[in-house]
Every structure is written in structure tokens, then in C-alpha cells.
C-alpha positions as CSV (number, residue, x, y, z in Angstrom):
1,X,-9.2,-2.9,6.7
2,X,-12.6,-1.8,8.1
3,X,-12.9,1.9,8.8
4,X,-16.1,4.5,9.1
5,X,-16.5,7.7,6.8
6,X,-18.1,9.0,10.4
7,X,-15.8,7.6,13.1
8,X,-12.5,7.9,11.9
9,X,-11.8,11.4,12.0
10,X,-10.1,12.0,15.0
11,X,-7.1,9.8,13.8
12,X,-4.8,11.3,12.0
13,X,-4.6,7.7,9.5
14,X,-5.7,4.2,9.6
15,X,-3.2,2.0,8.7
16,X,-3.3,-1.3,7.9
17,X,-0.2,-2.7,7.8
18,X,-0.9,-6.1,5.5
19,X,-1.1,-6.4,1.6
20,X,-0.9,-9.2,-1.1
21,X,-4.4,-9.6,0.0
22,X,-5.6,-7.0,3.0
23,X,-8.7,-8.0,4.0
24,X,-11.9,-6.4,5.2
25,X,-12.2,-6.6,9.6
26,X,-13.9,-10.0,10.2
27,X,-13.5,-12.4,7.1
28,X,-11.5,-15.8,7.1
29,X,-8.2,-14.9,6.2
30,X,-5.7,-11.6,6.2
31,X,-2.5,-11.7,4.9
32,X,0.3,-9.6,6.5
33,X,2.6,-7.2,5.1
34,X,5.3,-8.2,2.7
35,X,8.6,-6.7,2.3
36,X,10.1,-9.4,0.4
37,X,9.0,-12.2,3.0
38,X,8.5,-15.0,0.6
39,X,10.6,-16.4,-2.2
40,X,8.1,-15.7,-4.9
41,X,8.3,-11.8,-4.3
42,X,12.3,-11.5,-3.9
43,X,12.6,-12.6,-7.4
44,X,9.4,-10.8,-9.0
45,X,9.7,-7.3,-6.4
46,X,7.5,-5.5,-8.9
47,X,4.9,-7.5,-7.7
48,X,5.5,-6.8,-3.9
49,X,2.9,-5.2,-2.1
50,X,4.2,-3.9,0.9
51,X,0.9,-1.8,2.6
52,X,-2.2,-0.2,2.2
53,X,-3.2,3.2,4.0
54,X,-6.7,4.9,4.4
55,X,-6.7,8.4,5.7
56,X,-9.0,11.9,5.5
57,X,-8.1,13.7,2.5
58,X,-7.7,17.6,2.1
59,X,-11.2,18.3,3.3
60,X,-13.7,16.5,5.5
61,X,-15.7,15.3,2.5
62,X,-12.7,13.3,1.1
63,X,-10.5,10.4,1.3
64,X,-7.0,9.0,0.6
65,X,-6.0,5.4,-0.2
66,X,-2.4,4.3,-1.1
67,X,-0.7,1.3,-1.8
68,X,2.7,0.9,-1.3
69,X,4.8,-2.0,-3.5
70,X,8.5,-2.9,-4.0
71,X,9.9,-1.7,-0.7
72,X,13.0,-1.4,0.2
73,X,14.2,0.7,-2.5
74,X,17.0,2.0,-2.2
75,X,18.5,5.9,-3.0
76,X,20.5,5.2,-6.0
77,X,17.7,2.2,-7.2
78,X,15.4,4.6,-6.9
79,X,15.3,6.5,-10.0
80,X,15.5,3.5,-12.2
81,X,12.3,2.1,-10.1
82,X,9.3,1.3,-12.2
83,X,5.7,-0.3,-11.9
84,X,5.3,-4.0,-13.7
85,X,4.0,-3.0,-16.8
86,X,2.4,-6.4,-17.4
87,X,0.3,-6.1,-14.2
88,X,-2.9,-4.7,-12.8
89,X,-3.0,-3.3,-9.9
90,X,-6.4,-2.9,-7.9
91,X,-7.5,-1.2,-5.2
92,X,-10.7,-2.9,-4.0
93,X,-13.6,-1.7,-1.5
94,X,-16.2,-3.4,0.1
95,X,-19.2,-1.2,1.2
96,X,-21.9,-3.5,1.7
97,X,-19.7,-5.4,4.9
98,X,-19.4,-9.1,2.6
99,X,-16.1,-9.0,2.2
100,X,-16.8,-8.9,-1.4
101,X,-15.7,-6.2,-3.7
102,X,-18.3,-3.8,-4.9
103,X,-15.9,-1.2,-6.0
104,X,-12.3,-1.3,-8.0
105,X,-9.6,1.5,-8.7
106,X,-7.8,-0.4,-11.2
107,X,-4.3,1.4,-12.2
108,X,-2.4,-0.3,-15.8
109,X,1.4,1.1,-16.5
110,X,3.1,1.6,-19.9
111,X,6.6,2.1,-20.8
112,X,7.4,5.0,-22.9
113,X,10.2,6.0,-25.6
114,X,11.9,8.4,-22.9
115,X,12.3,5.7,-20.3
116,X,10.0,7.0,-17.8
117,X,6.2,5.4,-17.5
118,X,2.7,6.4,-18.4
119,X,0.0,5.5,-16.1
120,X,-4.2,4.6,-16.7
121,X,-6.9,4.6,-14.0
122,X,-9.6,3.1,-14.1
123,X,-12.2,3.9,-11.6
124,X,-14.0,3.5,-9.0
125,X,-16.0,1.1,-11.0
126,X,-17.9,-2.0,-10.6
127,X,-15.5,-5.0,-11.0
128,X,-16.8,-6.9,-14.4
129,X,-15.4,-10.3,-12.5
130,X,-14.4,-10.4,-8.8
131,X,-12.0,-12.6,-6.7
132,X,-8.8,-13.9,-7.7
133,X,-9.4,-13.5,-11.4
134,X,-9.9,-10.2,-12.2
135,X,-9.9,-8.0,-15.7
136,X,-9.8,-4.2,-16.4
137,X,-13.6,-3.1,-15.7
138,X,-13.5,-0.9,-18.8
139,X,-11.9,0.3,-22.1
140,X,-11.0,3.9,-21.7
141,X,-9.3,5.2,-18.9
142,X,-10.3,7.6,-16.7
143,X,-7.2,9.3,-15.7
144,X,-4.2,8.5,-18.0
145,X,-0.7,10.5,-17.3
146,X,3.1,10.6,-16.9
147,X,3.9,8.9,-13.5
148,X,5.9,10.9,-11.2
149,X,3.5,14.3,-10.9
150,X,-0.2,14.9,-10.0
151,X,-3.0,14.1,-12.2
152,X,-6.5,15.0,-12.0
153,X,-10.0,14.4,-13.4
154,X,-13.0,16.3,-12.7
155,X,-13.5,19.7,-10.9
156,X,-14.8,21.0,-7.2
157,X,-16.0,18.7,-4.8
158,X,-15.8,15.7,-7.5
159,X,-12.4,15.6,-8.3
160,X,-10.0,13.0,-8.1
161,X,-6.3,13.5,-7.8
162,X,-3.6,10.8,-8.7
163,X,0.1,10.0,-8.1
164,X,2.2,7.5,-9.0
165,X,5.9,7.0,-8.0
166,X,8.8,6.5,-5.5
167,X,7.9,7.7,-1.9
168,X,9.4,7.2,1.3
169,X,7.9,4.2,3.2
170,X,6.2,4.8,5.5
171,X,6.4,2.0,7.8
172,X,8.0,1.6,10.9
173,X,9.8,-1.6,11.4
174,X,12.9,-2.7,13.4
175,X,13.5,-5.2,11.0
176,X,17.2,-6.4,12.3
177,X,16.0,-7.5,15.6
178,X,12.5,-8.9,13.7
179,X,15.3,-11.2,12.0
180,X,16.9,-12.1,15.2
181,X,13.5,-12.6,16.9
182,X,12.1,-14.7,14.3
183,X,15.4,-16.1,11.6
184,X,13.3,-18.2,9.7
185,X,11.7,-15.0,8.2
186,X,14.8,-13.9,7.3
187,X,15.6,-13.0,3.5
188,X,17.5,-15.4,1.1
189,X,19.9,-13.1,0.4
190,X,21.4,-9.1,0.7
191,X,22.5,-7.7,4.4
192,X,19.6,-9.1,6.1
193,X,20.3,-13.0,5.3
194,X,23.3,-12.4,7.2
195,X,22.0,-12.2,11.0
196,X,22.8,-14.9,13.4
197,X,22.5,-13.4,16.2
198,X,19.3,-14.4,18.1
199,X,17.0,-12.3,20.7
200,X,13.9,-13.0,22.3
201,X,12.5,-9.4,23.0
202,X,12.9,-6.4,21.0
203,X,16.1,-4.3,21.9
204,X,16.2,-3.2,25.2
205,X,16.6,0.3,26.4
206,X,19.8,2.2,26.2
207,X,20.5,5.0,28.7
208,X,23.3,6.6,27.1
209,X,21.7,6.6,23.4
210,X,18.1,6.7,23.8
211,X,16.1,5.9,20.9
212,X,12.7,6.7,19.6
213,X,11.3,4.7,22.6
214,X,11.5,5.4,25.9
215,X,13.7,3.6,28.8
216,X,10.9,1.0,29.4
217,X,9.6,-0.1,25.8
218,X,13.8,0.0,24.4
219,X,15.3,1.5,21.4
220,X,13.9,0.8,18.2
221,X,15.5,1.1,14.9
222,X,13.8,2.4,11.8
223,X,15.4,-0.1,9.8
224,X,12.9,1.7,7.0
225,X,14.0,5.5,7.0
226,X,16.0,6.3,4.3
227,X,13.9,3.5,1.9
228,X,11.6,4.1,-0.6
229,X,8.6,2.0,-2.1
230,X,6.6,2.5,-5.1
231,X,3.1,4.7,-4.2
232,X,0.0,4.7,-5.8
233,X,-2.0,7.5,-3.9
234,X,-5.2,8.8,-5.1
235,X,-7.3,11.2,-3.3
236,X,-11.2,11.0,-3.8
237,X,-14.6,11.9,-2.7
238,X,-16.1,9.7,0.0
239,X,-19.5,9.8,-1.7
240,X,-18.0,7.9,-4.9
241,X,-17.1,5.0,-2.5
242,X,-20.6,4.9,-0.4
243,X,-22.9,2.1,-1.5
244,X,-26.1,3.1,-3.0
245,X,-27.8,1.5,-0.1
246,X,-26.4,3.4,2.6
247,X,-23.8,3.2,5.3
248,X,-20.4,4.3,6.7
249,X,-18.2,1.6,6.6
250,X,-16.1,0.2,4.0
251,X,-13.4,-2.5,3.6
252,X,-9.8,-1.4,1.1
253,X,-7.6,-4.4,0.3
254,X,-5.2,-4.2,-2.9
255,X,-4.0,-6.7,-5.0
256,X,-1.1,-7.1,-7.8
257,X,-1.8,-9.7,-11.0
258,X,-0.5,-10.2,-14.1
């Protein structure tokens, strides 16, 4: 995701709707939203990232960024959901426009004695290795919390606010007719594996129930609504994401290791 501390103020969010690796506008290679689409994630869905959001925070001088993992949960999962608390997860930013990280929000997650989870942020900080193999930048946290309420650090115009827990998703997706458009996407198992029915065009319109769309563009289906996924959310000043050199655009992509 590319997007401009000056320019994107008139949308209401960016979205970016991609996420084991999200990329910055330009580069090689972007890889696209998850949602259990391979193998590898259905059995590990801890380690699912399903998308990564950029948006203008409470005032004009800030910023949001969220990443969204283990979608779809559902209602009565939803309370038993946790983070992978062998796993780092990362927020990355490029500001110098190389497609290299310069920055990293770096987020660990412990289990505690109640059952619930404590979480540690660490960040924004310069990444002590960058690429694939990655490590925590630094010893001591910066923000460390029980998930599941707002946490802060710093005060005024320099403080950072953190969440972490179940959220609705976001994303809009008419996933059933995805599946019927394109079966070999389909999951390996649960209600979704069980399509057969083809199409070769999103559903069409429907007089008589109309959808969200209109008559010409058909009736989609927010196969999402009702679905949670695991957020990370933090809201920050822009100026502790701005590179030292200048400049207004910046490049978010998140990743999930163990």
C-alpha cells in the first residue's frame, strides 16, 4: 500500500485489501488477501492475515493502521479467539519509496493464568534485520497490556493508542459466488467446500429483493457480516512515521512469523 500523509484526506480510508505480504505501490510482487485461501493457513489460522487498513486518525495530525488475522470467526468462536503466542507480528513502513522497511510496529502475545492474553509493542522502531527474517527490534516494550481494551503510551499530540482483539471484519466479499466463479479457490473443508454450482458473473440483479447493489451491478452478499477477525489497531502520530529526510508517502505491509 502507497498512500500520502497530504493527499489522502478526502477519503474516508485506504484500504488495501492483500496481506501475508502487502506490498508497497510499484515493487515486484503483492500478495492478495487471505481468508483461509491456501492449505498452509486453514490448518495454522492464527497465522492468517486477512488485511491491512490505513486511515486518518482522530485528528488531522494522526494516523491509523490495522491488521486484520484469522477471519472468519465466528459468534460463539469468538470469545475463545486468541493471537499465536509463538508469533511476531509486524507492521512494516517504508518511507523512503524502496520498498524496504525503515520502520516496524512489532506486537508479541502472552498467555496468562486467567485465560485471557497480554499483549507487548514494540515500536515504531528501526528493524535490527529486515526481510523475511526478522527479530524483536528491542528488549523492553513500549506498550505492554491486557488485550481486549485500549492502551496508551505517551501524552498530547505524541500519544499512541493500542487495541488488540476480536472485531468485525471489515471486508466486503460475496464469497459464495467468488467460489462458484472461481472453484478451485474454494476451501478444503466447512460450508464453503461444498459449492458446485458454477457462474461466470457475479449474481445478477433481483427486482423483487434488491440487494446492496443496484439493478445493473446485481445483488451482492456480504458473505462477511456477522464474522469477526482478530485486530491489531493502533493509532499514531504521522510525524513518528515520516523519514528524517523528508516526504509524504509511505508504504504499510504486515507480516505474521514464528
Amino acid at each position: 500500500m502507497r498512500m500520502s500523509f497530504s493527499a489522502r484526506r478526502g477519503a474516508a480510508a485506504v484500504l488495501l485489501a492483500a496481506a501475508s505480504v502487502a506490498t508497497v505501490a510499484g515493487v515486484r510482487q503483492a500478495v492478495g488477501s487471505d481468508h483461509q485461501d491456501t492449505p498452509e493457513v486453514e490448518l495454522s489460522p492464527r497465522l492468517d492475515i486477512t488485511d491491512v487498513y490505513a486511515f486518518p486518525g482522530s485528528t488531522a495530525d494522526r494516523i491509523v493502521l490495522v491488521m486484520t488475522s484469522q477471519s472468519p470467526i465466528t459468534p460463539a468462536n469468538t470469545a475463545a479467539a486468541r493471537f499465536d503466542a509463538n508469533a511476531l507480528y509486524q507492521i512494516k513502513i517504508d518511507n523512503t519509496g524502496d520498498a524496504v522497511e525503515d520502520l516496524v510496529i512489532q506486537f508479541q502475545f502472552d498467555d496468562t493464568q486467567s485465560g485471557g492474553q497480554q499483549v507487548g509493542m514494540f515500536g515504531p522502531i528501526a528493524p535490527t534485520t529486515r526481510g523475511m527474517l526478522t527479530r524483536v527490534a528491542k528488549s523492553t516494550p513500549d506498550i505492554v497490556g491486557a488485550m481486549g481494551g485500549t492502551l496508551t503510551t505517551g501524552t498530547g499530540a505524541a500519544q499512541v493508542q493500542l487495541f488488540t482483539g476480536p472485531r468485525n471484519d471489515p471486508f466486503y466479499v460475496d464469497l459464495e459466488q467468488v467460489f462458484r466463479i472461481l472453484p478451485d479457490r474454494r476451501p478444503a473443508r466447512g460450508p464453503l467446500s461444498l459449492i458446485t454450482k458454477s457462474a461466470n458473473a457475479f449474481r445478477p440483479a433481483n427486482v423483487s429483493n434488491p440487494g446492496p447493489f443496484d439493478a445493473t451491478r446485481g445483488n451482492a452478499v456480504d458473505f462477511l457480516m456477522g464474522f469477526n477477525a482478530m485486530a491489531i489497531v493502533v493509532e499514531l502520530p504521522e510525524s513518528a512515521l515520516r523519514s528524517t529526510t523528508g516526504g509524504n508517502n509511505i508504504g504499510v505491509w504486515t507480516t505474521i512469523s514464528r
